[in-house]
C-alpha positions in Angstrom: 6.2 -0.7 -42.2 7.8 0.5 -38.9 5.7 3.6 -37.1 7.8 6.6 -38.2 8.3 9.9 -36.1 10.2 12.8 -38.0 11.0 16.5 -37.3 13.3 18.7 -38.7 16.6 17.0 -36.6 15.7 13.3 -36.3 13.3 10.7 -37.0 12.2 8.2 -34.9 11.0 4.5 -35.8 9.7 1.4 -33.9 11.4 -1.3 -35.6 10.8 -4.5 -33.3 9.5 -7.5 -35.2 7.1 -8.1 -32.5 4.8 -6.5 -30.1 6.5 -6.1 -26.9 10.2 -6.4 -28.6 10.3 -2.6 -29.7 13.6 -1.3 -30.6 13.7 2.3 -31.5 15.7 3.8 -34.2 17.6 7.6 -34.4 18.2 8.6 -37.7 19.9 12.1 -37.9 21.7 13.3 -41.1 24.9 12.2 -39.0 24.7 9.4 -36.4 22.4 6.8 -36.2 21.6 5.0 -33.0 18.9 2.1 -31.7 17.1 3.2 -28.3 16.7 -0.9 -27.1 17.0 -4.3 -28.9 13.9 -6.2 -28.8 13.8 -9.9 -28.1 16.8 -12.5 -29.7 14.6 -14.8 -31.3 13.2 -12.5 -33.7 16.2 -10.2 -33.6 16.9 -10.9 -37.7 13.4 -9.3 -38.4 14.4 -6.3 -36.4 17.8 -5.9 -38.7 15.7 -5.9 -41.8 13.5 -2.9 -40.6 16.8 -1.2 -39.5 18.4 -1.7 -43.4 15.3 -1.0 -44.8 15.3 2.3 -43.3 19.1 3.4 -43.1 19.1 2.4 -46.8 23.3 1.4 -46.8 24.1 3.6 -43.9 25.8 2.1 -40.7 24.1 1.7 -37.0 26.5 3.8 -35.0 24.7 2.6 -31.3 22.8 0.4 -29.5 21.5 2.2 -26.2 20.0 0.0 -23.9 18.0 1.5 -21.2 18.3 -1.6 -18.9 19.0 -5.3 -18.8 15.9 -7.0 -19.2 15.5 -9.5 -22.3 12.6 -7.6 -23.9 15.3 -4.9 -24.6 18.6 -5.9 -24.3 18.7 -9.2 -26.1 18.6 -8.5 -30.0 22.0 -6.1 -29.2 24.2 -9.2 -29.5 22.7 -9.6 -33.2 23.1 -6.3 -34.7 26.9 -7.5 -34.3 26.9 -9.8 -37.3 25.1 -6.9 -39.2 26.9 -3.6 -38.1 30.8 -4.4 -37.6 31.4 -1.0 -35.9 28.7 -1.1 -34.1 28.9 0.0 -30.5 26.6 -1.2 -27.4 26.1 1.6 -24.7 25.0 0.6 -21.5 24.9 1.7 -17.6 28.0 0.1 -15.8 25.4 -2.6 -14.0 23.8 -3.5 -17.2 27.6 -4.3 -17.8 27.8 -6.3 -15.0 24.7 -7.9 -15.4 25.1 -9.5 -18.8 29.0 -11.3 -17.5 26.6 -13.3 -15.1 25.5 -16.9 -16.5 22.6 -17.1 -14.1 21.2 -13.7 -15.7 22.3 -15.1 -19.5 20.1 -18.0 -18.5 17.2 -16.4 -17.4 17.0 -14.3 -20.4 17.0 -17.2 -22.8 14.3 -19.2 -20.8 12.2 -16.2 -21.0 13.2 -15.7 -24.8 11.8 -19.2 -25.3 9.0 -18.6 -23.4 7.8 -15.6 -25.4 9.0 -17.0 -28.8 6.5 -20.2 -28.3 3.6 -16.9 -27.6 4.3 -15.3 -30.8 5.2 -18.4 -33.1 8.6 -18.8 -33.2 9.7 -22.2 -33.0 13.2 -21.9 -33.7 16.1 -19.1 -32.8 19.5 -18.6 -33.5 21.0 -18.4 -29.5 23.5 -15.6 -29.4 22.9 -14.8 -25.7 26.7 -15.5 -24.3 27.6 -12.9 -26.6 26.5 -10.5 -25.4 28.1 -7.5 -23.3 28.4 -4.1 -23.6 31.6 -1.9 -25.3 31.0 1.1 -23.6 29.5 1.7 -20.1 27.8 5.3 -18.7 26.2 6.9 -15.8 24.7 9.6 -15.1 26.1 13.1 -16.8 27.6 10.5 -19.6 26.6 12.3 -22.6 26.5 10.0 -26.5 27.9 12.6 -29.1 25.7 11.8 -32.3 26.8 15.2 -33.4 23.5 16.6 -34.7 22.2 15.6 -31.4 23.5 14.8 -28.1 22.5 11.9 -25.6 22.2 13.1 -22.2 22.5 9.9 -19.6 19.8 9.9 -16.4 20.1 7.3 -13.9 16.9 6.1 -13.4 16.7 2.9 -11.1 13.4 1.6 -9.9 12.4 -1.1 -12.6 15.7 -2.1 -12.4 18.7 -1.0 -10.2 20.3 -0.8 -14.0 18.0 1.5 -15.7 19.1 4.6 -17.5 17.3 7.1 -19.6 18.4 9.7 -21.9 17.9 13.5 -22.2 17.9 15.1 -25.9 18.6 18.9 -25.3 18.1 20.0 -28.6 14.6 18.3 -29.2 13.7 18.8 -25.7 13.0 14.7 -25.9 13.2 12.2 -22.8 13.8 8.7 -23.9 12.2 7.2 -20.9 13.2 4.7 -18.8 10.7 1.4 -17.8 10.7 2.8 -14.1 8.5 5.5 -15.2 6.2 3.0 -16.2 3.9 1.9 -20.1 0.6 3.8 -20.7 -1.8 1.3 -20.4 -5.0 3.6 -20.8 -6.4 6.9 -20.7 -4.4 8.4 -17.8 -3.6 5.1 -17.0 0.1 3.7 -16.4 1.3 0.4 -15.4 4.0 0.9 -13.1 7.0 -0.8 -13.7 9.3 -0.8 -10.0 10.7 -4.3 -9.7 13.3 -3.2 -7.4 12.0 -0.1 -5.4 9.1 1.9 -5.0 10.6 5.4 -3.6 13.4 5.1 -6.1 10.5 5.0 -8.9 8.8 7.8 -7.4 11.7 10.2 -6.8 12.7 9.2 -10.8 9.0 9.9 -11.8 8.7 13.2 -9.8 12.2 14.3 -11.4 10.3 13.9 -14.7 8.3 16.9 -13.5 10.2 19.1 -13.3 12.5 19.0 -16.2 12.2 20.7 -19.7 10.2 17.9 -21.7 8.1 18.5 -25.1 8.7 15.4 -26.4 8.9 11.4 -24.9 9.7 8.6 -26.4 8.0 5.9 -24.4 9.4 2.8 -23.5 6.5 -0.2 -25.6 5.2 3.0 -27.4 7.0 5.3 -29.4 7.1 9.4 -29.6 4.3 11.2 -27.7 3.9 15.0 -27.5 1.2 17.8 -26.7 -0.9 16.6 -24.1 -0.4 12.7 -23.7 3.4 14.2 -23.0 2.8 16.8 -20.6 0.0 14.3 -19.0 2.3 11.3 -18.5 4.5 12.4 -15.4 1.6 12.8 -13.4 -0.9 10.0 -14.7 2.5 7.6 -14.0 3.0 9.4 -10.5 -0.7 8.7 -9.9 -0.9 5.0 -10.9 2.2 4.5 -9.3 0.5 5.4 -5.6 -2.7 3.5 -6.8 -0.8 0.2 -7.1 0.8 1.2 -3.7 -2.5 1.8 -2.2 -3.8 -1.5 -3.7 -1.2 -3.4 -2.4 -0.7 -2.0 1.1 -4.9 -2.1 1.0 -5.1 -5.7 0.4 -2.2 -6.9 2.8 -3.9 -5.1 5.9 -7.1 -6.5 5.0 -5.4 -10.1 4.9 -5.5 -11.0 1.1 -3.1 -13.3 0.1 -0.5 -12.4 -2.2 -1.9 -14.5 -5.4 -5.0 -12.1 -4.2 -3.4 -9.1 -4.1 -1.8 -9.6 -7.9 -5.5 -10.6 -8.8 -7.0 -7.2 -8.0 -3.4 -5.8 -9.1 -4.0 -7.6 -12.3 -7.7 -6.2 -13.1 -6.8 -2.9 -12.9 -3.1 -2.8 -15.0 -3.1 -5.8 -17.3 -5.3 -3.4 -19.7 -5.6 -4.5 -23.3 -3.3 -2.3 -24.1 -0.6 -4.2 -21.8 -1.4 -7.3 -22.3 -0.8 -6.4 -26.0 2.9 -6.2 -25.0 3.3 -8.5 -22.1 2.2 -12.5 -22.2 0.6 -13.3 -18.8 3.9 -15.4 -17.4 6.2 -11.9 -17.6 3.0 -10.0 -16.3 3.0 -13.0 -13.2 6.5 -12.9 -13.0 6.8 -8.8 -12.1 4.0 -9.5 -9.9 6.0 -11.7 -7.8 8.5 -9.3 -7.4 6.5 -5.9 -7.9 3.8 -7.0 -4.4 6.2 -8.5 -1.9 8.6 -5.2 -2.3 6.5 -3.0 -1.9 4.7 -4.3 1.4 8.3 -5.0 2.4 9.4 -1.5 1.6 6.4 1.0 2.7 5.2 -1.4 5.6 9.2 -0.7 6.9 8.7 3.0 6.3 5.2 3.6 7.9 5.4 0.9 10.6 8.7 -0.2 11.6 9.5 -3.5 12.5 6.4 -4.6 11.3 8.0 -6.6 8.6 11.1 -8.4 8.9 10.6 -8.5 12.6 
């Protein structure tokens, strides 16, 4: 039975087949829409939960908040299963999924993760998938009880995007403002900049929010919610300190995503992440952010 989340306006569920592969659903009396699509190969599981919840009613959306397999690939599926179904993502997502080289990596690392959790065999749908409608930010999704307000929020990826629910006072987060991973604790999640991440998190801050829906979580209020922009702006400069720490004392970078590693890759994380996609954000997660702050604070230092 899929974690449920109701109020008076919506209700929320997890309904990803597997951990790590959450898709969440919106159910208003209206619209219905699915915040990320989990992984392809177990992408028929997720439709069950869906029908088993919507009970005969239609998926309206798919809204994926970036392009990464984990959460975009199970959109091409709900095709076969929702005829008017229509896939929202930013304008680089879009761009994204028409590349081959990007199709490709997301099917090697839907393989990868489908020999972790025991699935042998997968239906590939992968170079179908695109999206039918693209948006940035100020883009707002009508579901008519509710509306969708877009955020651009690059940092884990340059195509992130979250959404802002006015009526619920309800951010459905982006990955660049990183996945509780503890008490107070979040793994940071900037594959593509470190400022950019910051700047999104410290925007969080300062906006109007009782309500998130986390990205690997689900709906969090009270005090986990009013904690998590700060705990996320404070891990965030830990891993930056731990970083740039290591790389002046000489460390080597396999080093550096060791000590990285002991701190973030919590039970809790490695709960949703197998240890190749934790190695393979290292690899790009360490190197930027040398690049990027060493740049800032000591120019020409890097790159020379």
């Amino acid at each position: 039975m899929p974690d449920i989340y109701r109020d008076n306006i919506i209700t929320v569920a997890n309904v990803g087949a597997v951990p790590g592969g959450d898709a969440f659903l919106i159910i208003t009396d209206k619209k219905t829409a699915l915040v990320d699509s989990g992984f392809s190969f177990c992408a028929e599981e997720m439709i069950q939960n869906i029908n088993s919840l919507l009970e005969g009613r239609s998926l309206d959306y798919v809204l994926l908040t970036h392009s990464h397999y984990d959460h975009a690939s199970g959109s091409v599926y709900c095709r076969s299963h929702f005829k008017d179904v229509k896939i929202v993502a930013s304008k680089y997502a879009s761009m994204v999924f028409s590349k081959p080289s990007a199709i490709a990596v997301m099917r090697e690392m839907n393989d990868s993760a489908a020999l972790h959790y025991g699935y042998p065999d997968w239906e590939d749908k992968l170079d179908e998938l695109e999206a039918d409608i693209t948006v940035c930010e100020g883009d707002v999704i009508d579901l008519e009880d509710i509306s969708l307000q877009v955020i651009d929020a690059p940092g884990h990826t340059r195509c992130s995007i979250a959404f802002y629910i006015p009526q619920e006072k309800m951010l459905i987060a982006s990955e660049t403002s990183g996945c509780i991973a503890g008490e107070h604790l979040v793994a940071p999640c900037f594959l593509v900049g470190y400022e950019m991440s910051i700047e999104h998190i410290k925007r969080l801050m300062n906006m109007d929010i009782e309500k998130l829906l986390l990205p690997h979580r689900g709906v969090v209020d009270g005090e986990v919610c009013r904690d998590f922009p700060a705990d996320a702006l404070r891990s965030s400069e830990l891993l930056k300190d731990i970083i740039i720490g290591d790389y002046r004392m000489g460390k080597t970078q396999d080093e550096i995503t060791e000590h990285y590693k002991s701190v973030f890759f919590t039970p809790e994380i490695q709960r949703l992440q197998p240890p190749k996609a934790f190695y393979l954000n290292a690899s790009y997660i360490v190197p930027m952010v040398i690049k990027e702050v060493l740049n800032k604070s000591e120019p020409g230092k890097i790159g020379e």
